[in-house]
N, C-alpha and C positions, 0 to 999 in steps of 0.2 A: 926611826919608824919606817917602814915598808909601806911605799904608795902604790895599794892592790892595783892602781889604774895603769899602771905604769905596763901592766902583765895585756901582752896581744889577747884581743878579746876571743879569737880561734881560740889559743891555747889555752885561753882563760875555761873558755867553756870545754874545752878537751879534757882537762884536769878535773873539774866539776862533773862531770857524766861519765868518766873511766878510771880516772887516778885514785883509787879511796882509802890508797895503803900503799907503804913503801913494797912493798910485795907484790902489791898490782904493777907498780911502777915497775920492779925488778923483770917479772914477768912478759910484757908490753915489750921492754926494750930487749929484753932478750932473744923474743919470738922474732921481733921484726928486725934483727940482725941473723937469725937462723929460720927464716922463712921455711925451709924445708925438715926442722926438726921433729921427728914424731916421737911421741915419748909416753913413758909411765911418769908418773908423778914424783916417784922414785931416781928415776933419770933425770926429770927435769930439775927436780931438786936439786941434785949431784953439782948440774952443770951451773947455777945461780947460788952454789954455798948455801942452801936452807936443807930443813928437810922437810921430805914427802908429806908427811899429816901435816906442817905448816903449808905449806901452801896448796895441797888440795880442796881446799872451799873457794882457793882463788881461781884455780881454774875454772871448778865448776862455773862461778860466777862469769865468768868471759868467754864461757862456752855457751851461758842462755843468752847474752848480750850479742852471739855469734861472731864474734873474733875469732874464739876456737872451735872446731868439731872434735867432738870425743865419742869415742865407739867401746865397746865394751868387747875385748877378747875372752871368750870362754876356755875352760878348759881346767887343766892343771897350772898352776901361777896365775888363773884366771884375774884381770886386771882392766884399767880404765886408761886408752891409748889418747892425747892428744895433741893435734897438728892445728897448726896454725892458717885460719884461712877469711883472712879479712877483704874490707871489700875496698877497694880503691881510696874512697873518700877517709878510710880510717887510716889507712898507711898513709896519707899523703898528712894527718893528721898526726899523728906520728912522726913524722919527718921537721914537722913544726915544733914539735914537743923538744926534739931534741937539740933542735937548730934554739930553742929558748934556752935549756938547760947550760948551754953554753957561756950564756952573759950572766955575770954573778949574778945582777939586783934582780932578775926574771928568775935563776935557779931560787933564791933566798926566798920569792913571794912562792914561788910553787912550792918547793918546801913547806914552807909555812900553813898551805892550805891544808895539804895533807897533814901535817900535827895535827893540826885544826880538826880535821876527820878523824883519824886514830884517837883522839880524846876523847869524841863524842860517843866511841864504843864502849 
């Protein structure tokens, strides 16, 4: 059995308020290893193995929470462009995240959480 206490209370609560899906997860860690990526959804997809209509409600979602800015290019291809632009305290949160990810019994409870949330959809 997994001791939730065991999980750093930061990251406990980082998980809790950001993590709600293995896709937000994918997303997060992506961005904050390509801080400089701007992209379609489409691109973004390519680059994390999913596709575009799967994970365009997650951006959207971490766009209102303002991790990401997204703009809307008009035109012909006309599309929804977004870069990543967190604020200090989230990357440094982030960095926590994955510095846990590292030790099995911290990956297995954060795992867990998230099931835990994918089920409850």
């Amino acid at each position: 059995m997994l001791d939730f206490e065991n999980l750093d209370q930061q990251v406990g609560n980082f998980v809790e308020k950001y993590v709600d899906s293995f896709i937000t997860w994918d997303l997060i860690l992506f961005f904050h290893e390509n801080p400089y990526t701007v992209g379609s959804p489409a691109s973004i997809a390519m680059s994390i193995g999913r596709l575009g209509s799967d994970i365009e409600p997650y951006l959207e979602k971490l766009a209102t929470t303002g991790i990401l800015n997204h703009e809307f290019r008009a035109g012909e291809g006309a599309e929804t462009i977004y870069a990543y632009k967190p604020e200090p305290d989230f990357e440094k949160s982030v960095i926590d995240f994955k510095r846990a990810l590292k030790d099995r019994a911290s990956r297995l409870i954060i795992v867990s959480k998230v099931l835990q949330k994918e089920a409850r959809r």
